[in-house]
BAVO-302845 format. One line per 10 residues: number of its first residue (from 1); for each residue y negated, z, x negated of C-alpha. Coordinates in Angstrom, 2 decimals, always signed. Layout:
N
NUM	Y:Z:X; ...
***
This chain:
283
1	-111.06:+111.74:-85.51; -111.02:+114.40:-88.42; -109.36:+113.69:-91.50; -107.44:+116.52:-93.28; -105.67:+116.06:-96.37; -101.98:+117.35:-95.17; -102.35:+114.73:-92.17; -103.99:+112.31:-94.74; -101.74:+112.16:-97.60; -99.17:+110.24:-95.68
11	-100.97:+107.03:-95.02; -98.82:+104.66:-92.88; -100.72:+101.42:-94.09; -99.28:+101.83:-97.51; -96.11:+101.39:-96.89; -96.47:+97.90:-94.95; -96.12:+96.11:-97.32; -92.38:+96.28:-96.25; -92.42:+94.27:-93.29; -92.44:+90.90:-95.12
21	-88.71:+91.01:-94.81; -88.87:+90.59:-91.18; -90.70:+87.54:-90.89; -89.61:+85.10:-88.00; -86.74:+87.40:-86.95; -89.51:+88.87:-84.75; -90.42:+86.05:-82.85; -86.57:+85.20:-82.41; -86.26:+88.46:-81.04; -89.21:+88.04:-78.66
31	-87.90:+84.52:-77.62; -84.44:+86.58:-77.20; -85.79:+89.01:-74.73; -87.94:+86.49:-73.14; -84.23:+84.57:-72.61; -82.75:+87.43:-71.09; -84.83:+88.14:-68.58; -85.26:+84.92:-67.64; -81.62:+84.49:-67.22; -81.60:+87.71:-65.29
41	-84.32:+86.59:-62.84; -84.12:+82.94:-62.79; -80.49:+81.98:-63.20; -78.59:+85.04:-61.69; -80.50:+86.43:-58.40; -84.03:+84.73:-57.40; -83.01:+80.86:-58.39; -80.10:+80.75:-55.97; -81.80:+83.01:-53.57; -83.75:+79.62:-52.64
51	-80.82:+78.14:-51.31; -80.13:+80.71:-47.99; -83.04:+78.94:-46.08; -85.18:+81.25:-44.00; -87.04:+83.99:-45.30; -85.05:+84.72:-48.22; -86.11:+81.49:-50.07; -89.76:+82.25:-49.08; -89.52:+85.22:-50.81; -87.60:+83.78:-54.02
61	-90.12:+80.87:-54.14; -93.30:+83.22:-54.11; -91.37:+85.73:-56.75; -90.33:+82.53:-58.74; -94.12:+81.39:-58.61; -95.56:+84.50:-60.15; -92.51:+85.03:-62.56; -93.32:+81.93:-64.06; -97.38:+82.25:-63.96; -97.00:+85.74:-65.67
71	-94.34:+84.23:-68.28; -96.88:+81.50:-69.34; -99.86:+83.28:-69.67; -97.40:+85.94:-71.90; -96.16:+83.20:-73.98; -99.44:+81.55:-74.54; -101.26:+84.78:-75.62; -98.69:+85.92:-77.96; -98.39:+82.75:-80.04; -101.62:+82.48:-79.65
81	-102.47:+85.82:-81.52; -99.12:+84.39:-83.81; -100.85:+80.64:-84.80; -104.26:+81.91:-84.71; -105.99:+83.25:-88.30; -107.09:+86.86:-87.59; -110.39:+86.07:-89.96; -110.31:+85.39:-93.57; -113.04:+85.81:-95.86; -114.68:+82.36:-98.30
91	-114.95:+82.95:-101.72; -119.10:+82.53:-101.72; -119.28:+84.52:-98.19; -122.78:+85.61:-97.12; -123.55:+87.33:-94.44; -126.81:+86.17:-93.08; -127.17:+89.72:-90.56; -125.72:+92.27:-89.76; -123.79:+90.77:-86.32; -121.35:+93.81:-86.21
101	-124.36:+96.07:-85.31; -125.85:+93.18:-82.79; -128.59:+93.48:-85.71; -130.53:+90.06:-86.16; -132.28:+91.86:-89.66; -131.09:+90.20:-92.36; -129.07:+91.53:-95.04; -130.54:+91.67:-98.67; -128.99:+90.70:-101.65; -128.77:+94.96:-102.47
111	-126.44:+95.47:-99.62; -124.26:+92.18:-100.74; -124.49:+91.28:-103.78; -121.67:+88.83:-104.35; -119.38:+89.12:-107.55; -122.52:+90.16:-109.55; -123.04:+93.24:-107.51; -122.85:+97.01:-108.86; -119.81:+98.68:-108.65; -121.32:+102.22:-108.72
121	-123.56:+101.22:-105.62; -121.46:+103.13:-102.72; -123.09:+100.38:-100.13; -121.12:+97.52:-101.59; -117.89:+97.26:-100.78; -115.81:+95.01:-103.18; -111.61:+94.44:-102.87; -110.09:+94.79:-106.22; -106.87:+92.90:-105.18; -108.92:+89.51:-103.66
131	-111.58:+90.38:-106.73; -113.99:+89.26:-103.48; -116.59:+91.33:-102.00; -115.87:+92.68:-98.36; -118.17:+92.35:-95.58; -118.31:+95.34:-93.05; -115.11:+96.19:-91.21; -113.38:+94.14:-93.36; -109.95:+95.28:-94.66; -107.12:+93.99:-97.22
141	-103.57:+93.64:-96.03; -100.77:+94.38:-98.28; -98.40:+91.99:-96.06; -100.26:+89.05:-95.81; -101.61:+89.86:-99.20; -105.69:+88.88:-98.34; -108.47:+90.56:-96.79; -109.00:+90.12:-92.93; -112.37:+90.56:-90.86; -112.46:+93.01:-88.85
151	-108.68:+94.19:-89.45; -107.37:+96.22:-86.97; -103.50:+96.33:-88.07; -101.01:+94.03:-89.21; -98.54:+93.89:-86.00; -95.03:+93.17:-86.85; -94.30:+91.85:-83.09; -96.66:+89.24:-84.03; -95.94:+88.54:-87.48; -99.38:+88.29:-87.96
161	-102.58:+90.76:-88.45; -104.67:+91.23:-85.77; -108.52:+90.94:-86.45; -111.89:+89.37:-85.39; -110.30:+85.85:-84.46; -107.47:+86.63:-82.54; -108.11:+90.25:-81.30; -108.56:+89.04:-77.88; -105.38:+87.33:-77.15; -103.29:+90.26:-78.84
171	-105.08:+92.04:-75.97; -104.14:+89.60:-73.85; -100.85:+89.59:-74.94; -100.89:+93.31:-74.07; -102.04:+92.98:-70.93; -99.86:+90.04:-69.73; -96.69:+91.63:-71.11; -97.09:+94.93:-69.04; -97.48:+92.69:-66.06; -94.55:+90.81:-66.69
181	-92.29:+93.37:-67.68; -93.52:+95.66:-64.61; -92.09:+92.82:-61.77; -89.67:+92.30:-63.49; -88.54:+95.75:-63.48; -89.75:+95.90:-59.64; -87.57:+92.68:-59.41; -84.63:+93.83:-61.21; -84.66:+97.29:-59.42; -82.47:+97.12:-56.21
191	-80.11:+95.05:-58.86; -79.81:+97.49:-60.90; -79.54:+100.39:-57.91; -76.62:+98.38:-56.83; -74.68:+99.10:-60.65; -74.33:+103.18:-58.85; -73.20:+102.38:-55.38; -69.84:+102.16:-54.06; -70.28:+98.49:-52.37; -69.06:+95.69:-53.79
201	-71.82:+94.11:-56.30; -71.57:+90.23:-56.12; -71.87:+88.32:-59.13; -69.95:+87.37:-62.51; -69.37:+90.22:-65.33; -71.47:+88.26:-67.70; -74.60:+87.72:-64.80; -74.17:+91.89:-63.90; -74.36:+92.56:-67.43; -77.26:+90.54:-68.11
211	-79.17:+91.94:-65.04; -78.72:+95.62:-66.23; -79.79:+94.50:-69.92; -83.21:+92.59:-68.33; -83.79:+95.51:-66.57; -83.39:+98.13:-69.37; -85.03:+96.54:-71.65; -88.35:+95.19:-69.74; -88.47:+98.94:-68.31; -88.53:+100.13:-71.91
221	-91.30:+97.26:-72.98; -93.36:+97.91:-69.72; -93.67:+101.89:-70.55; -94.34:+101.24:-74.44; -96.96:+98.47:-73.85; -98.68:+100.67:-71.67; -99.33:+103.04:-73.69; -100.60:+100.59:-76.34; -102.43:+98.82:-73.83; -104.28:+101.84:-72.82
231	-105.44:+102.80:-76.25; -107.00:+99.52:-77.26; -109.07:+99.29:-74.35; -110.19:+102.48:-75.50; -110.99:+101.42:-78.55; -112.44:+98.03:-77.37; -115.02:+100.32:-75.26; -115.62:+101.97:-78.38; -115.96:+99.05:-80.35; -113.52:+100.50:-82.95
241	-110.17:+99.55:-84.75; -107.11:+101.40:-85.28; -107.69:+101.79:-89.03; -111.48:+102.93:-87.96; -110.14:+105.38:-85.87; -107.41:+106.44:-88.14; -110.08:+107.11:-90.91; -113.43:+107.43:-89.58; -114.92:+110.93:-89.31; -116.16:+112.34:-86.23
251	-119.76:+111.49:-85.38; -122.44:+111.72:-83.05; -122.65:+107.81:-82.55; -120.49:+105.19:-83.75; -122.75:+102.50:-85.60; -121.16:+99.80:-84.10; -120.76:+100.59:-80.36; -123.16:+98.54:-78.69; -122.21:+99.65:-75.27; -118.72:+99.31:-73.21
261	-120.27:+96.23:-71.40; -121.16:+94.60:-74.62; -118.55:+95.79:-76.65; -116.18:+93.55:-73.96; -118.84:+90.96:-74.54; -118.98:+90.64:-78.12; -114.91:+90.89:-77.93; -114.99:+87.58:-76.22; -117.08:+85.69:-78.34; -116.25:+87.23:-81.56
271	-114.66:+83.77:-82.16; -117.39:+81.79:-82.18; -119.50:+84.83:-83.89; -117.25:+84.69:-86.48; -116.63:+80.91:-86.95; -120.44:+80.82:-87.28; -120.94:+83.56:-89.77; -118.32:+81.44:-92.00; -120.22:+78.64:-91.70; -123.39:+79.88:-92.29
281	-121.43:+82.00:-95.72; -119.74:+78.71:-96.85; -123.03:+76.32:-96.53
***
């Protein structure tokens, strides 16, 4: 991706700094939608639909069973990616090799020099807000106010950044959402198709309403989420982040992609790759 200044000169990751204000009012409103579906769902059509005997409750029961598979995996990735630290950086960190490039060669003290290293020397990279040195990849965010491994944005849904530690489970957390919020929208459609016919449409008000809300708004989540969904695979095959990709230059071959089937590998152990790399920095 080419910078230009025009496009440049408008940089989105400035101005982030004013999502502190939302805090937990995210995760209420997550919870909230996570409510009204299950109202929708649960409650108002597929719960009682267990009750007519025959086929019917077959089909509720097997529709009820993935519902609530889907809904725990969704919940368990997201405050997963919510409790989990995306990867912070210790005071006397020292990278011991390269492990972003699959490298094993270890670094010298001229690539990292620590707090005594040279400013002028375009190699080292060194955060003037943590008054740390960075290791590759590694990022400062104005929200949570500290530098993050492998930063790949601060995600407001979350109320968290995503990075090296909890990367996977935001993906996760992607890919379980679409999944819910597609059934559900499957689910919800011959409710919903019911709203524009001329038949009488059984139910309460409040129920009707809250069917047509589930179904509006997991529709809208399952069409957005795709989208993002799509693009970080892309960059996971890459082995890129958003801010790479939003800055990086064009070139030949990315220094860090090690392949698609081990840049999915090294996505699933970054964990323990990381956890290590602390250690080994800290002792």
């Amino acid at each position: 991706m080419h910078r230009s200044g025009a496009v440049m000169a408008w940089n989105v990751f400035k101005f982030c700094t004013a999502l502190r204000g939302l805090g937990s009012i995210m995760i209420l409103l997550v919870l909230g939608v996570v409510g009204v579906t299950y109202y929708a769902v649960v409650v108002s059509n597929y719960g009682p639909a267990l009750y007519d005997g025959g086929l019917a409750s077959l089909t509720a029961l097997a529709v009820l069973i993935l519902f609530h598979v889907l809904l725990v995996m969704l919940l368990w990735s997201y405050f997963a990616v919510v409790f989990t630290d995306p990867g912070s950086v210790p005071p006397n960190w020292r990278p011991v090799s390269d492990e972003e490039r699959g490298e094993t060669n270890p670094l010298t003290e001229a690539e990292f020099g620590g707090m005594s290293a040279d400013p002028v020397n375009p190699r080292i990279r060194y955060c003037r807000k943590c008054n740390l040195p960075k290791p590759p990849r590694c990022h400062h965010c104005s929200v949570c106010g500290r530098c993050v491994l492998k930063m790949d944005h601060h995600c407001v849904w979350v109320v968290n950044c995503v990075g090296a530690l909890n990367y996977k489970y935001f993906l996760l957390f992607l890919f379980y959402t679409f999944l819910e919020t597609s059934v559900v929208t499957l689910l919800l459609l011959p409710h919903f198709l019911a709203f524009f016919s001329d038949g009488e449409i059984p139910g309460t008000p409040g129920t009707l309403a809250t069917t047509f809300l589930a179904f509006v708004l997991n529709l809208a989540f399952a069409l957005s989420v795709l989208g993002f969904l799509i693009m970080h695979i892309s960059l996971v095959a890459g082995n890129t982040t958003t801010i790479e990709a939003y800055e990086k230059k064009t070139t030949p071959k990315w220094r860090y992609d090690l392949g698609r089937k081990r840049n999915f590998e090294q996505l699933g152990d970054r964990s323990r790759e990381v956890a290590e790399s602390k250690e080994a920095g800290s002792g």
